[in-house]
Structure formats: C-alpha cells, structure tokens
KEKERO-722973 format. One record per residue (C-alpha): chain; x, y, z; residue number from 0. Coordinates in Angstrom, 1 decimal. Example, Ala and Ser with C-alpha at 12.3 -4.5 7.8 and 13.67 -1.06 7.14 Angstrom:
R  lumgu    east   north      up  kolba
R      A    12.3    -4.5     7.8      0
R      A    13.7    -1.1     7.1      1
//
This chain:
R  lumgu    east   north      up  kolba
R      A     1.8    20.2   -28.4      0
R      A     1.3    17.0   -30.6      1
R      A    -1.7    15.0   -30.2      2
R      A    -1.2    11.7   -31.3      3
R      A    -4.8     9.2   -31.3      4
R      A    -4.1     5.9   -29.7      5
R      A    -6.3     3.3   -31.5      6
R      A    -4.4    -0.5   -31.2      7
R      A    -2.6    -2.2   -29.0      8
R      A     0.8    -1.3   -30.5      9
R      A     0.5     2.3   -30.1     10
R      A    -0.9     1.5   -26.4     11
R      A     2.3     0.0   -25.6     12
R      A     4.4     3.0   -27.3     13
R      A     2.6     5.3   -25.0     14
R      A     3.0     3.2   -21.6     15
R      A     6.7     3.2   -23.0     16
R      A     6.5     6.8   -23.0     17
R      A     5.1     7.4   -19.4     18
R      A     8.2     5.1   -18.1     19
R      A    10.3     8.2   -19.2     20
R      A     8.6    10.4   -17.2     21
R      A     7.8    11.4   -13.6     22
R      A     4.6    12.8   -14.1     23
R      A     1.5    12.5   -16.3     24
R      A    -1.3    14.8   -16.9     25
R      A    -4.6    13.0   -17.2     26
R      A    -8.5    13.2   -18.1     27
R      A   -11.2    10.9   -18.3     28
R      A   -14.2    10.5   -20.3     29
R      A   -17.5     8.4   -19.3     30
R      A   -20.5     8.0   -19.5     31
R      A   -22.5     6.8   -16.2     32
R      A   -26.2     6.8   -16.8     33
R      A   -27.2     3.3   -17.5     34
R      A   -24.3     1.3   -15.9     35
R      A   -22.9     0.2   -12.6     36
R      A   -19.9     1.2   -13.1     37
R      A   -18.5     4.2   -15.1     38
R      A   -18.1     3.0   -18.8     39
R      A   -14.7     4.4   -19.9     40
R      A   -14.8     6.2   -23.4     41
R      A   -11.4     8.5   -23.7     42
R      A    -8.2     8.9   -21.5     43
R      A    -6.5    12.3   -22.5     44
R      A    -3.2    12.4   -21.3     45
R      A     0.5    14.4   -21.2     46
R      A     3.2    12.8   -21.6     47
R      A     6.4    15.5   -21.9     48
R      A     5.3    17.9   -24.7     49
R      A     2.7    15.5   -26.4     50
R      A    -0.8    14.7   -25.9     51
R      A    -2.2    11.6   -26.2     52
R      A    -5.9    10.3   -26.4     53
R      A    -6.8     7.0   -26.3     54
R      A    -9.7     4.9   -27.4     55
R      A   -10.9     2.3   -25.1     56
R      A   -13.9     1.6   -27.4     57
R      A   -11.2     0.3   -30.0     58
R      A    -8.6    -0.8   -26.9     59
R      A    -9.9    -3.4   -25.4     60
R      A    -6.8    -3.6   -23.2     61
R      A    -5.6    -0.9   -21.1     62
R      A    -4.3    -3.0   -18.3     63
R      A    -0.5    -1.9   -19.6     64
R      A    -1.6     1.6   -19.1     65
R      A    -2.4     1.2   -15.6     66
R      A     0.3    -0.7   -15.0     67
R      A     2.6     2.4   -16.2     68
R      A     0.4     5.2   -14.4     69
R      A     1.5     2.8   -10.8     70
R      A     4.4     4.2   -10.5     71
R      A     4.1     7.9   -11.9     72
R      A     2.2    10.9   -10.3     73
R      A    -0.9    11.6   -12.3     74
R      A    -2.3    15.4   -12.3     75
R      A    -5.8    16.2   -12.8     76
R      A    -8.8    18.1   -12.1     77
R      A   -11.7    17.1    -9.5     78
R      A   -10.0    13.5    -9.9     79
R      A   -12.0    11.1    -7.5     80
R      A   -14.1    10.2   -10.5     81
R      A   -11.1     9.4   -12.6     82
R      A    -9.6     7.6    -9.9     83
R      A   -12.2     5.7    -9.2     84
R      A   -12.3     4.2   -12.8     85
R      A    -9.0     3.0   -12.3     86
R      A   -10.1     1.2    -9.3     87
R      A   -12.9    -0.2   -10.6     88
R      A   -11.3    -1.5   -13.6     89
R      A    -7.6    -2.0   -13.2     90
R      A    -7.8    -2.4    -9.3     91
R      A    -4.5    -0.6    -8.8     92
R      A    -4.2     3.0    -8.8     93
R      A    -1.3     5.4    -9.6     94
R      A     1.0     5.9    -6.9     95
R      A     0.5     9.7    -6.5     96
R      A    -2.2    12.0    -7.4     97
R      A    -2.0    16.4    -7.9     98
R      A    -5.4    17.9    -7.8     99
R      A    -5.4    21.0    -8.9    100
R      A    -9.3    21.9    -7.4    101
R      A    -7.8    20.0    -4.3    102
R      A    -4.8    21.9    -4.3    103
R      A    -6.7    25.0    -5.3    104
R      A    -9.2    25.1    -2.4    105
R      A    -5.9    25.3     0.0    106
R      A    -5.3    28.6    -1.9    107
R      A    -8.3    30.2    -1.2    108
R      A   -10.2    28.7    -4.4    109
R      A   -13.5    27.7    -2.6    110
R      A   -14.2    23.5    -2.9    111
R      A   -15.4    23.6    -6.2    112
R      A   -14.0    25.9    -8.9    113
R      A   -14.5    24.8   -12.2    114
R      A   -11.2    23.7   -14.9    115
R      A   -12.4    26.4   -16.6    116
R      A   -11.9    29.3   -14.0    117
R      A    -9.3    28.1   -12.5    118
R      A    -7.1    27.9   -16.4    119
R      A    -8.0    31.5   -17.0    120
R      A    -6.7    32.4   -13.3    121
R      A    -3.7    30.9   -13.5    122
R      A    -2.7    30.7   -17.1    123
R      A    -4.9    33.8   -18.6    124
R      A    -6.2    31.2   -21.1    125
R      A   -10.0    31.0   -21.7    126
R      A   -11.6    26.9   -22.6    127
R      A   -14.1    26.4   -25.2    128
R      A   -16.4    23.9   -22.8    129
R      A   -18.6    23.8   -26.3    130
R      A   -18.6    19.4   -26.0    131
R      A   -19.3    19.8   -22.1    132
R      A   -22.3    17.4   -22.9    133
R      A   -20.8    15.5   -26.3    134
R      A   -21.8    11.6   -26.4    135
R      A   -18.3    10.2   -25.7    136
R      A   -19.1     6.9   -27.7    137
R      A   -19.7     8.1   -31.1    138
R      A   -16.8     7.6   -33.6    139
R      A   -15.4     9.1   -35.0    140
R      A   -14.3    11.5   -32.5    141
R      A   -15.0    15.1   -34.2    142
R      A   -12.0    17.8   -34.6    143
R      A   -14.4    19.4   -32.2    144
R      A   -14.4    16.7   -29.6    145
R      A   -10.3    16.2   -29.9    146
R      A    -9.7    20.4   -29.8    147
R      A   -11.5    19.7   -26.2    148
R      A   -10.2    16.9   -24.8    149
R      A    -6.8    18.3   -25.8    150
R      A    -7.9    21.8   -23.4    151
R      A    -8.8    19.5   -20.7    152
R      A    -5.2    18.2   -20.1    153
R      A    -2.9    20.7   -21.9    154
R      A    -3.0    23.1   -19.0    155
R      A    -2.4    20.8   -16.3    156
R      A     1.0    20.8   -15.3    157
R      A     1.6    24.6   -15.4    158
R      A    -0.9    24.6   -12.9    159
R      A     0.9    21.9   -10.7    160
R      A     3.5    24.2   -11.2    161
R      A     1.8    27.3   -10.0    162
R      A    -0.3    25.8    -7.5    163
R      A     2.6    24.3    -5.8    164
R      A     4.4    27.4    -5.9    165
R      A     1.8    29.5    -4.2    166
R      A     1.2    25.9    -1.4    167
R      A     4.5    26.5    -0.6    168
R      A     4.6    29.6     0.0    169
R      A     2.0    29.7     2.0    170
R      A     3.6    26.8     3.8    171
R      A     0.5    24.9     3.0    172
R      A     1.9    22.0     1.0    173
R      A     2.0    19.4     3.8    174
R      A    -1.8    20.1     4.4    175
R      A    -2.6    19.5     0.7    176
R      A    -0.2    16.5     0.5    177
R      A    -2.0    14.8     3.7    178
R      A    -4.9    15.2     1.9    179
R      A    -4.0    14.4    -1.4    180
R      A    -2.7    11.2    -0.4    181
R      A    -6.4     9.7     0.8    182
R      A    -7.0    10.2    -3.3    183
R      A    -5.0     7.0    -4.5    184
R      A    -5.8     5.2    -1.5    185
R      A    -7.6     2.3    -3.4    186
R      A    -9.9     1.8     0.0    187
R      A   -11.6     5.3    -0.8    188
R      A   -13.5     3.8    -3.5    189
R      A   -14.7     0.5    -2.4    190
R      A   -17.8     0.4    -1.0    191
R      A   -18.9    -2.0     2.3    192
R      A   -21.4    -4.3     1.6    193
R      A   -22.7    -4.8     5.3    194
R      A   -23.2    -0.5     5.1    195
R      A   -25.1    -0.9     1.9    196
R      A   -28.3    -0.7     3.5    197
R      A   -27.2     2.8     5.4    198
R      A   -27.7     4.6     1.6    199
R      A   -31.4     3.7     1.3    200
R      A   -33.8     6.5     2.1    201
R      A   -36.3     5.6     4.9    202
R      A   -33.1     3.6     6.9    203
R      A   -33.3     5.7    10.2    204
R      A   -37.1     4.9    10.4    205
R      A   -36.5     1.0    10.7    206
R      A   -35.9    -1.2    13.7    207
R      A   -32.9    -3.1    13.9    208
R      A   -35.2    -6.5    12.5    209
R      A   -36.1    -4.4     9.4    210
R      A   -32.6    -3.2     9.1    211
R      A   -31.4    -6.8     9.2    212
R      A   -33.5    -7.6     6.0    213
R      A   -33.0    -4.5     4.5    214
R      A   -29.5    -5.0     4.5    215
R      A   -29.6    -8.2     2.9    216
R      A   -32.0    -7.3     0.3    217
R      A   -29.6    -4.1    -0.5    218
R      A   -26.6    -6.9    -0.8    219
R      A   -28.8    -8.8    -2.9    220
R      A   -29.4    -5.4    -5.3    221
R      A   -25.7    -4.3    -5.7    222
R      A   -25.1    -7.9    -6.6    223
R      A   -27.9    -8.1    -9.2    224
R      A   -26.9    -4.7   -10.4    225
R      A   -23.5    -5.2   -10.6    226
R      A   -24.0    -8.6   -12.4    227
R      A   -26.3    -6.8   -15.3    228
R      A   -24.5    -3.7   -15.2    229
R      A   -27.2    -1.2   -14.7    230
R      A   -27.9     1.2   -12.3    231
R      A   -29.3    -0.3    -8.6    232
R      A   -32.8     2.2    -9.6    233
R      A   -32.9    -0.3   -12.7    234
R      A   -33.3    -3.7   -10.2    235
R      A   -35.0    -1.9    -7.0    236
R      A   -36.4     1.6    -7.1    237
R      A   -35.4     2.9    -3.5    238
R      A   -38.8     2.9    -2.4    239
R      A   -39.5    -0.2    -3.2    240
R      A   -36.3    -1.4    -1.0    241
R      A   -38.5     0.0     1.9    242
R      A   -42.1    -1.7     1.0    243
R      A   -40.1    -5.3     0.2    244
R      A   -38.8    -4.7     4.2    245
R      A   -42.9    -3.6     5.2    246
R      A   -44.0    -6.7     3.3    247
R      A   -42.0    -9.4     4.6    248
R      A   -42.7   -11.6     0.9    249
R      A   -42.9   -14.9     1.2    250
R      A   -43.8   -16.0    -1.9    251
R      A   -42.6   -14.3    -5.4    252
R      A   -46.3   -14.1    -6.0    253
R      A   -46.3   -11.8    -2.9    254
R      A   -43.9    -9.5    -4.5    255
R      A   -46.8    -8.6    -6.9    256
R      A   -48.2    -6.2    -4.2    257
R      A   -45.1    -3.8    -5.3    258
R      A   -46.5    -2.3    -7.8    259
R      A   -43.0    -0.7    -9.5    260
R      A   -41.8    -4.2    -9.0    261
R      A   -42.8    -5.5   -12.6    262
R      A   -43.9    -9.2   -13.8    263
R      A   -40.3    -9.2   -15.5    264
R      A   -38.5    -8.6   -12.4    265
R      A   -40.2   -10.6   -10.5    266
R      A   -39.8   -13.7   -12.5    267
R      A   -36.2   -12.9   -12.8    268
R      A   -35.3   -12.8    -9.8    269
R      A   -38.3   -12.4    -7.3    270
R      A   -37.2   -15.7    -5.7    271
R      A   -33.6   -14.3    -4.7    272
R      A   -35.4   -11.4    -3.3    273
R      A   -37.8   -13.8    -1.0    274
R      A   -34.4   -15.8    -0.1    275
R      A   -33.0   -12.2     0.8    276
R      A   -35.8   -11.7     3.0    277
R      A   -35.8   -14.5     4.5    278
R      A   -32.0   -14.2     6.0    279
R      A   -32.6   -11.1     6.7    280
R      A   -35.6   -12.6     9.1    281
R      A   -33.6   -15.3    10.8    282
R      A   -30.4   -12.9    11.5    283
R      A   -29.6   -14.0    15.6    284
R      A   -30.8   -10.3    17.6    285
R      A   -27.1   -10.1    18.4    286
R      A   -26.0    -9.9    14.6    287
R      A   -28.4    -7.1    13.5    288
R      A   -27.4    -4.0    12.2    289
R      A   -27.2    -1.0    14.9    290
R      A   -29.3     1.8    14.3    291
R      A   -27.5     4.7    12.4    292
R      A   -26.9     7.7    14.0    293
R      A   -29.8    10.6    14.3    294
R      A   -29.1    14.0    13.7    295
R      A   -28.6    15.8    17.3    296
R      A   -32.0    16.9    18.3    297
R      A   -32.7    20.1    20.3    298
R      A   -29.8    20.9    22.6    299
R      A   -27.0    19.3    20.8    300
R      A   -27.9    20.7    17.7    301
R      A   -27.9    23.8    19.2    302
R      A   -23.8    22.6    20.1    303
R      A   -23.3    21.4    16.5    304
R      A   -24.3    24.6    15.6    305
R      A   -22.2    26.7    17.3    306
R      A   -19.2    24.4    16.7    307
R      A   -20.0    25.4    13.3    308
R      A   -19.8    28.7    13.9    309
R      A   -16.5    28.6    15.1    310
R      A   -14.9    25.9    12.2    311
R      A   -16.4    28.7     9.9    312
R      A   -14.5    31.5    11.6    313
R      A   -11.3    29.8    11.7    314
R      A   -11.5    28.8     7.7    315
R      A   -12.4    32.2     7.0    316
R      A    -9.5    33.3     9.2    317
R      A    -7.3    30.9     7.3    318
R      A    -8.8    31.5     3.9    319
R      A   -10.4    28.2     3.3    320
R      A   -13.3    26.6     2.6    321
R      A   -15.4    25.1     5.9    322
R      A   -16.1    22.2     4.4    323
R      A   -12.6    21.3     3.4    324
R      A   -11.6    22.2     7.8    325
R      A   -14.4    20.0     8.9    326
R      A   -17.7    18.7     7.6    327
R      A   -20.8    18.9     9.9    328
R      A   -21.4    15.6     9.8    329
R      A   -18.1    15.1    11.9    330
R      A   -19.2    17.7    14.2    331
R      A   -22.6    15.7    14.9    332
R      A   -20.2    13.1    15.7    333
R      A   -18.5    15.4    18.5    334
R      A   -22.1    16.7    19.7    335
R      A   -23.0    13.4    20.4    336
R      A   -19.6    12.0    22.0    337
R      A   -18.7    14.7    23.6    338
R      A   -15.2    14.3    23.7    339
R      A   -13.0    14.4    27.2    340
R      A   -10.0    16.1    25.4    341
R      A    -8.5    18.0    22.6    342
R      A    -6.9    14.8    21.6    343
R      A   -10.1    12.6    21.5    344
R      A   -12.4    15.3    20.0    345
R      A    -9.4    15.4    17.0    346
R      A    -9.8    11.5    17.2    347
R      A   -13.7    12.3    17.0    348
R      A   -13.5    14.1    13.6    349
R      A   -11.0    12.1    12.5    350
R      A    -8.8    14.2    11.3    351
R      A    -5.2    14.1    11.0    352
R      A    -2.3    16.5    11.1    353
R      A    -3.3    19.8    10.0    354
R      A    -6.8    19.6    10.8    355
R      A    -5.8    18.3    14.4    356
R      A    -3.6    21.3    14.9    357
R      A    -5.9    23.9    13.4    358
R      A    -9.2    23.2    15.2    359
R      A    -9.6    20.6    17.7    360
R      A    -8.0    22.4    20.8    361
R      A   -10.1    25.3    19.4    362
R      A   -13.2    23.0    19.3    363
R      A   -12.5    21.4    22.1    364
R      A   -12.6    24.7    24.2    365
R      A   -15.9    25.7    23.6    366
R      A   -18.0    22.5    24.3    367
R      A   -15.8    22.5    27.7    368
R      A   -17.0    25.8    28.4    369
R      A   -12.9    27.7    28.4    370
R      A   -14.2    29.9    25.7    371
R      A   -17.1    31.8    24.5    372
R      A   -18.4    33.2    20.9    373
R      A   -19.2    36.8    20.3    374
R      A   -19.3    39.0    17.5    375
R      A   -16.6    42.1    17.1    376
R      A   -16.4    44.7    14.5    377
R      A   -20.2    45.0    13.9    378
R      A   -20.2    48.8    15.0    379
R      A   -17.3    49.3    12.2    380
R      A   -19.4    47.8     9.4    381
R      A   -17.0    44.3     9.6    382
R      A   -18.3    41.7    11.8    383
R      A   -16.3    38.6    12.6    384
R      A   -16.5    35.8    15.3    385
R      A   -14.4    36.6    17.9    386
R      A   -13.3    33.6    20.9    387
R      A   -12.6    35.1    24.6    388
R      A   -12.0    33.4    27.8    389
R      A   -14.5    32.3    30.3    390
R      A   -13.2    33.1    33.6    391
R      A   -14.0    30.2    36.2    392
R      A   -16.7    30.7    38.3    393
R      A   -17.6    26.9    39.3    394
R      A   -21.1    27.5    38.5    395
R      A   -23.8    27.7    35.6    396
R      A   -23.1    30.4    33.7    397
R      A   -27.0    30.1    32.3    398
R      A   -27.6    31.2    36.1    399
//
C-alpha cells in the first residue's frame, strides 16, 4: 500500500476527493485524553482503495471537509465508539455507517473484547508490532516507527470486513450485528444529559431527593466549567468534594474554604458560581427534584436477577456469544424490579430490539412467571450445562 502524510489543507481536500470515489473507508484514531474534556485529536489513519493516508490535525487545523466526506461512506474500524465519538464531539455529524470488526467479531464467537492484535493474526495470519502502544501522539515529527504502526492499525481492516461478514452471514447472524451496529453512528449515543449528570457522582444513591436537587446543579455547573477550560471534571471538583459542597450547603465562597481539596485558586475563580449552584439547587419546587435512582435489588429479587442471569448465560453459551453482548445485568435489575406481565413487556423492559427480543425474552419471561424451572444436566458425564424444563401446574406454592 502507499502511505501518503497529509499535512495542509490542499492535500486534505485531495483525500476527501478520494473518499467520494469510494464506498468504504478504513479508519483509526489517535488521542490523547488525560488532561482534556474532550479527546484531543492527534492522527486519523485511514484507507482509501489501495492507499493509506495519515493525517495531521496538529498541522490541519481544518478537518471539517473530512467529515463531511466520511457522512456519506461506511467507515470500518476497530473498538470504534471512541473514534466515533471524536467525530461527534468535534464535527457533530457522524459517518453514515459504521463496521466493527470487535463488534462484528463478538457475534462470531470472539468474546466482547478481543484485541486488533489477535483478531489480525486470526483472520489474516499476520502478527502487529503494538511497539508505539503508548507513543506521545503529539511529538513531530512522527517517527518511521510511529507511521510503520499507524499504517498496521488500518491496513488490515477491510479483509476483515470481508471475512467477518462472510462468516455473519453464514451463520445468518448479520442482521443481529447490523441492528446493533447501527446504535454506533447514532450521534445521540454520545451526548451526554445534563439533568442525569449528577447520576455519575459516587455517593448519589445515599442522598435525598433535596441533596440530589443541588447536586445536580452543582454537577451542571462542573461540566460547564470543565468543558469551558477544557480539563478533566477531577481538575474543577474532585468527586468527593461534589458530595461535601451538597453536606455543606455554602453560603458564602468563604464557606467553601471548609473543603479542604477545594483550593484558594478555585475558590476565587469560581467559588461564587458554585454558591449560586447551591443555591438553585435549594429553591428547586419538591415537585421538580430529581427521583431517587434505582437501588440494586436487595435480598429476594437479587436472588431473581440472579437466576435470570443464569439463564441469559446459558442461552449465550448455547448460541456462542458473549453474556454481556445478550443482555447486561443492569437490564435484568430493571426486569427484577418491574416485573414484567408479558414476554412483550419484559423485551420492552431490557430494551432490546429484534434479535435480542426473539432470543431471550419469552425465555426470560418464563422463568419469573414460574412456566419453567433451572437445573443442571450432564454433571454425572463430566459436562454440565443449564438445562430449562416445564413446571407442571399445580395452582399452589411450589416452595410448599
């Protein structure tokens, strides 16, 4: 392949030129996250046809064009949600159809999480060189090094598509990847709700709904101070501090100076905000405050979320896939709780669409109504597996 380094504008726009020649377009990110709000884009490795292309944000300023050209095109990657959600943090459009190969692998029997790595030498018998799997993306100029890497990272892509689809298909499990792959360039995905801000700081589920109220103001009040400075939301309010500010009800900035990891400079800065934050929070109307999240099931019903686990398992391991890709367990807290009256409103309960609707709700949806029953087969052969048999009707407690 050729590897062409895109550094200006003009060669920008060759490239987007390029992509408008072509249906689909491998593609790799680099970025670094650690200090930021958002993710600060160094490279874009992409293929394009037969040639590679890596482009320098650091020296192009402009990359709107290239987004505009990915709209249209599928864009295949690996583990993309990070990727993706550059593009909708920066560009706020996203590509009109995204491949996953780690996506698309797990629906082969994969597991969630295998690695670029692995999954080349699987399916192309090609071993990576991950030797810049911790390289500073910002120095320039990039090393032969660096570019023999980011090349790897993309050059492989498509015969993967290719495979992957191929073995998807066969196994008549393309529409279930599709479904899923589709939720990857929805743009909503990666926009975060600023009234369930709040819900991400630890020591949430211990508050009553007035502290909630003020905690959720003060967490709107971080993400907008964070995303202002661009640092990370630890850099403006340490999470434990979000909790004491809610304890201490400041008045005052001078009151502030009882948090002691709330420093002299952030206080100046922007301590009054932070009483103004608390201050709406206070005088939220009891009607408007936040609801309580959620507590894990306690005692019987988790004893129901985890059998329902028990089963999802069983039926991914019958259908060679991962449990967490069938169903997550916080989904299953949500049935344990609900209780759902019906196959249909239990698949409404996990929210889950086509193939997951099909594959275990009825199933689910028989145990907590008592039509089936779990018990273990093959154990005197050496294989055990979960096994599901009728309950015969009795009109009584079965518990005796």
């Amino acid at each position: 392949m050729n590897v062409t380094v895109v550094e200006d504008q003009d060669a920008l726009a060759a490239l987007c030129e390029s992509i408008g020649a072509v249906e689909r377009v491998a593609l790799d990110t680099e970025f670094h996250n650690e200090r930021s709000y958002a993710a600060r884009l160094m490279v874009v490795q992409l293929v394009i046809g037969d040639e590679v292309a890596i482009v320098d944000p650091l020296r192009v300023k402009d990359l709107d064009g290239l987004a505009t050209a990915l709209a249209s095109k599928t864009i295949v990657g690996h583990a993309l949600q990070s990727d993706l959600k550059i593009f909708a943090d920066r560009f706020d459009r996203m590509p009109a159809r995204a491949f996953d190969t780690q996506l698309a692998a797990a629906f082969c029997g994969y597991g969630m999480s295998i690695s670029l790595a692995d999954l080349v030498h699987d399916l192309v018998g090609i071993r990576l060189r991950k030797s810049q799997t911790v390289s500073d993306w910002s120095t320039r100029p990039l090393s032969p090094q660096q570019i023999d890497y980011l090349v790897d990272d993309v050059r492989h892509l498509i015969p993967m598509q290719d495979a992957l689809t191929a073995r998807l298909e066969k196994s008549g499990r393309y529409a279930w990847f599709e479904s899923d792959a589709r939720s990857l360039v929805d743009i909503t995905r990666y926009r975060t709700d600023p009234e369930r801000l709040y819900l991400r700081v630890p020591g949430a589920m211990r508050m009553n709904r007035r502290e909630l109220g003020i905690l959720r103001e003060v967490a709107q009040l971080r993400d907008a101070l964070a995303r202002e400075r661009d640092v990370p939301l630890k850099y403006i309010i340490p999470d434990d501090v979000m909790a004491g500010i809610v304890s201490l009800r400041p008045a005052t900035r001078d009151d502030l100076a009882q948090l002691r990891r709330l420093d002299a400079g952030a206080r100046k800065a922007y301590g009054d905000r932070i009483v103004a934050a608390v201050a709406a929070g206070i005088a939220v109307a009891d009607d408007d405050l936040p609801r309580k999240p959620p507590r894990t099931p306690g005692g019987d019903r988790e004893a129901v979320v985890s059998c329902l686990a028990v089963l999802a398992n069983a039926i991914a391991t019958d259908n060679d896939l991962p449990p967490g890709l069938v169903v997550t367990r916080s989904a299953l807290e949500r049935v344990a709780r609900e209780l759902p009256a019906s196959a249909e409103e239990l698949a409404r309960t996990l929210d889950a669409g086509d193939w997951r609707a099909s594959l275990v709700a009825e199933p689910l949806f028989a145990l907590i109504s008592g039509a089936v029953a779990l018990t273990i087969s093959g154990a005197e052969r050496g294989s055990p597996r979960v096994a599901r048999v009728a309950v015969a009707a009795t009109g009584g407690d079965p518990s005796g």
